[in-house]
N, C-alpha and C positions, 0 to 999 in steps of 0.2 A: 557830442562825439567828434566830431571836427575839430574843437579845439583842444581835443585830447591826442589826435591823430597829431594836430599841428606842435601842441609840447614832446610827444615821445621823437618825432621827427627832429625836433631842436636839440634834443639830448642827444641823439645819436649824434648830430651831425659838431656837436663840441665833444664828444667822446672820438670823433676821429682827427680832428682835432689836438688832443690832448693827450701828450704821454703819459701811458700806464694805464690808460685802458681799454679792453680788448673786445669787450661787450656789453650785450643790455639784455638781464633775463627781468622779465615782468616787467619793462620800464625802468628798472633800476641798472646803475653805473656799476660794473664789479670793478674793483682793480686789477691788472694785471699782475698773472703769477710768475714771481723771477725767483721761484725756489729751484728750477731746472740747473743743469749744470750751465748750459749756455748763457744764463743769464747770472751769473755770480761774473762778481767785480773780479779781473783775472791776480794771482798770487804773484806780489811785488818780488822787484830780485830782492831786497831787505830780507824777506821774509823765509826764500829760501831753507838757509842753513838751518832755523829754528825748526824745520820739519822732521830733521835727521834724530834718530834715536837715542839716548844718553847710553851711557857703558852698563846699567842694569838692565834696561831693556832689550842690549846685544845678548848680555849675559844670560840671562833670565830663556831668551828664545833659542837658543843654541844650547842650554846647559851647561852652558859654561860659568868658570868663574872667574876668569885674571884677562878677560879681552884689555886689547890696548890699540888706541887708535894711532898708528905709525903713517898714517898721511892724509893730508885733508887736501881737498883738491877744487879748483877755480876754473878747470879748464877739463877735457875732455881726457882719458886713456886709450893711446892707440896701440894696441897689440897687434897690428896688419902685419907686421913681417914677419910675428908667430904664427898666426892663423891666414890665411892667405882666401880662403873661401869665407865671403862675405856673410853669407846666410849661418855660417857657424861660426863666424866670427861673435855674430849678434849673441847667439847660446852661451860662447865661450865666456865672455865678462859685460859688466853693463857699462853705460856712458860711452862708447868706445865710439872713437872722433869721426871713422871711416863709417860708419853705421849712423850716425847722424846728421853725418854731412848733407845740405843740398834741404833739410828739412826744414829751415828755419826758426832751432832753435837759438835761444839770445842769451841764458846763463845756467852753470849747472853749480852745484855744491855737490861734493860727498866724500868719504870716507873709506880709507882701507885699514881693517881691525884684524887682529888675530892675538890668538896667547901664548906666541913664543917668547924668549924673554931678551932675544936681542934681535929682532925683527929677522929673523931666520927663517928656512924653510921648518925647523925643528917645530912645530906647534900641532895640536888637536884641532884647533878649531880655525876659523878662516874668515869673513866677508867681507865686501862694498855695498854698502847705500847708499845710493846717489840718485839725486831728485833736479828736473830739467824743466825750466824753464822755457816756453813757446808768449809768441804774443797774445794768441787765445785759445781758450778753452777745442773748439774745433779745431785747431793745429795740433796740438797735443793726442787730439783723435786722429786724426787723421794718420797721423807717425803709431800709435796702436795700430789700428788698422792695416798698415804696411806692413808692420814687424810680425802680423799673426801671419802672414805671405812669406815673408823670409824664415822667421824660425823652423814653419814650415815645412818648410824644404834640407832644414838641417835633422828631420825628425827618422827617431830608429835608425842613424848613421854612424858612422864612426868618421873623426877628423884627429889628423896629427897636429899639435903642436910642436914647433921647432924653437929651442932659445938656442943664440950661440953659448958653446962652451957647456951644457948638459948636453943630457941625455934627450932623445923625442920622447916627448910624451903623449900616447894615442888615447882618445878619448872615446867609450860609445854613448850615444847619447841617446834616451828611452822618448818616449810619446810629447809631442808638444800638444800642449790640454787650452783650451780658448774656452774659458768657463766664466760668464757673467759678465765680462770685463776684466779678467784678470788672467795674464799668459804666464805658464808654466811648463818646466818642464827638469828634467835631470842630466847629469852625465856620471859616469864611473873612469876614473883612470885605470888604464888598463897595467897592471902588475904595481896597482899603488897600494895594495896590503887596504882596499874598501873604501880608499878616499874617493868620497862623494860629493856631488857639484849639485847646489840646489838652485834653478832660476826662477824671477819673477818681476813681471811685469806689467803696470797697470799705467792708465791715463786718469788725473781727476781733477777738473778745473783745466789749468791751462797748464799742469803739471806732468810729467810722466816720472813712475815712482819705478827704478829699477835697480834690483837685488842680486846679488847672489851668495850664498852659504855655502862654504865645503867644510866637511869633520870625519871623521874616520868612523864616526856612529853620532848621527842626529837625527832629533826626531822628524816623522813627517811633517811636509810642511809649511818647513820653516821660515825659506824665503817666504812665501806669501803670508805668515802672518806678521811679518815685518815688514811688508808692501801694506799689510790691511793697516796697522798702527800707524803708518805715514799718513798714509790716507785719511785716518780720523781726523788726524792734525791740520790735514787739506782740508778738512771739512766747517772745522770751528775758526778757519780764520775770514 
């Protein structure tokens, strides 16, 4: 019995010891489980853009058919001197420089698509995909975490948009929903003939996946099932 006491003793004390494992059931060594999100090796900037969606996949989720990608982007979009209230700033569009500042993100890729046919406001259908880059896994939480605070506060409101040279455009904006890990929520332009803003927002890996959809008739949805498809992407690399 002793020197059974004294090998399970020796096991333990090389399993603390040794990276990758975390205990001892029956005297035996398990390995440590790194299937959790915290323990994935974090998403390179390389790898970024490969996350964003093809043109059928935009197509396909939107109902559309003639999306075109009219800007791909390396750096953040600052709308602040149209929306000036931070917390609807965030609802308003994703990636947005002033809403990520101070969070210690380090690259962003994404995309602004529609199907007009000279990059006009003339079009049915509308969105950005854009996927952000943190150093890890918990950073990327952590900026979730925040934005479910800020959106928040932009929730069952209404905010103006100002561009020079238009019109204001007021926006109300319905329920911000915090379901699973994934942040959502709508806006309706007010006297835009039912153009509608779909947002969404998720953390996974060291990534945050953030959406928005506007069409004059889309289905429910939509941003988050174009948040859910990046995600998968996040998932297999």
């Amino acid at each position: 019995m002793g020197k059974q006491l004294a090998a399970l003793a020796a096991l333990v004390g090389a399993c603390m010891l040794a990276a990758g494992c975390t205990n001892v059931v029956d005297g035996t060594a398990v390995a440590a489980d790194k299937s959790g999100p915290l323990h994935q090796d974090p998403i390179p900037v390389s790898a970024l853009e490969g996350l964003l969606l093809d043109l059928s996949q935009i197509n396909a989720a939107l109902g559309a058919t003639s999306m075109k990608v009219w800007f791909n982007a390396k750096a953040m979009w600052d709308w602040s001197k149209s929306v000036a209230d931070k917390n609807c700033l965030a609802i308003d569009g994703p990636a947005q420089e002033k809403v990520y500042a101070g969070t210690g993100w380090t690259a962003m890729r994404g995309q602004r698509l529609d199907d007009s046919i000279d990059d006009s406001k003339k079009r049915d259908h509308y969105a950005i995909q854009a996927v952000v880059g943190f150093p890890t896994a918990h950073d990327a939480e952590e900026f979730y975490s925040s934005s479910v605070q800020s959106w928040s506060s932009c929730s069952n409101r209404r905010f103006v948009e100002v561009t020079p040279g238009q019109d204001d455009a007021a926006w109300t904006v319905a329920d911000v929903v915090n379901d699973n890990g994934m942040l959502s929520s709508s806006q309706v332009q007010e006297g835009g003939d039912g153009w509608t803003c779909q947002r969404a927002l998720t953390a996974r890996n060291n990534v945050t996946i953030d959406i928005v959809t506007c069409a004059y008739s889309q289905p429910d949805l939509v941003a988050i099932g174009i948040a859910n498809q990046i995600a998968a992407k996040v998932a297999k690399q």
